[in-house]
C-alpha positions in Angstrom: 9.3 5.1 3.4 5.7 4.8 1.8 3.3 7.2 1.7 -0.4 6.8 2.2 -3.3 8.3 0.6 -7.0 7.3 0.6 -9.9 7.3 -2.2 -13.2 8.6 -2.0 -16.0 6.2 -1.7 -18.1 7.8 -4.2 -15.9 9.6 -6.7 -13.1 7.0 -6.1 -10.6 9.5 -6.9 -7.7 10.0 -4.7 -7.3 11.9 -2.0 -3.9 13.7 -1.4 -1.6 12.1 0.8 -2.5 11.5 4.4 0.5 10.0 6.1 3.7 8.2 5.8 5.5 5.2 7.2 9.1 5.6 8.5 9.6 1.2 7.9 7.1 -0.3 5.7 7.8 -3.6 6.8 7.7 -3.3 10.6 4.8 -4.3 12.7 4.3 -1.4 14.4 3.8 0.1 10.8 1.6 -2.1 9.9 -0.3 -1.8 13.2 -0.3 2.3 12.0 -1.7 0.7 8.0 -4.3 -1.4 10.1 -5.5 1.6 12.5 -5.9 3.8 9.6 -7.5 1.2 7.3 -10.0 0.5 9.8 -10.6 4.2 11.0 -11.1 5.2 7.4 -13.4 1.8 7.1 -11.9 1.3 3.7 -12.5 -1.8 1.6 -9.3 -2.6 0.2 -5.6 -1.6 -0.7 -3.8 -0.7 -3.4 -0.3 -0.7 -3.1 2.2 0.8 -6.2 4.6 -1.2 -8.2 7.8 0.1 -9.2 8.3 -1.2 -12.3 11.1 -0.3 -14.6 10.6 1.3 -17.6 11.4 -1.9 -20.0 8.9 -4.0 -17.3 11.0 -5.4 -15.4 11.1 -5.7 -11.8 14.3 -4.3 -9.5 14.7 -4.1 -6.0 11.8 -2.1 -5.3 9.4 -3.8 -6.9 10.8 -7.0 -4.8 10.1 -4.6 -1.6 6.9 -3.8 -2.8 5.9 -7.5 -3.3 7.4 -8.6 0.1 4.9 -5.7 1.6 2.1 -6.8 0.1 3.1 -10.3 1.6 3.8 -8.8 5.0 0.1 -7.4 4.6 -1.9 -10.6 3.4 0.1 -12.5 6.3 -1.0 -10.1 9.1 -5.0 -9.5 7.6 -7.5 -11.0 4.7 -7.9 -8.3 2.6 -8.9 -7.1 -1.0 -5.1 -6.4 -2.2 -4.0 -4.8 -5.8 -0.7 -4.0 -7.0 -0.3 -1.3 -9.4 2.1 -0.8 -12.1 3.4 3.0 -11.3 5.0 3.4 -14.9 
């Protein structure tokens, strides 16, 4: 499950949570990703890497990664991951 939250375009602080997806990986979720990305006319995502604490990567960092490749597949977009230690 992955939550989603947007940024403000001026003060580019986030915003509290807005949503969840029950699969991150299916298409209808990423149809969901896509409606609210474009509703919210937003210019790129950000997506959060699990890291562990010593830097490496587990399973959910690989999860993470795989999303952001489900994402780039699907749409062109400005994509970041970021390191949630």
């Amino acid at each position: 499950m992955r939550s989603i939250a947007f940024c403000r375009p001026r003060t580019r602080r986030c915003s509290c949570a807005l949503t969840r997806l029950l699969s991150a990986s299916g298409s209808s979720s990423l149809d969901r990703l896509f409606a609210l990305y474009d509703l919210r006319q937003c210019v790129g995502l950000v997506l959060g890497l699990p890291k562990n604490m010593d830097g490496t990567e587990g399973p959910r960092a690989q999860s993470a990664r795989s999303l952001a490749q489900n994402i780039l597949q699907r749409r062109d977009l400005p994509l970041a991951l970021w390191d949630e230690r």
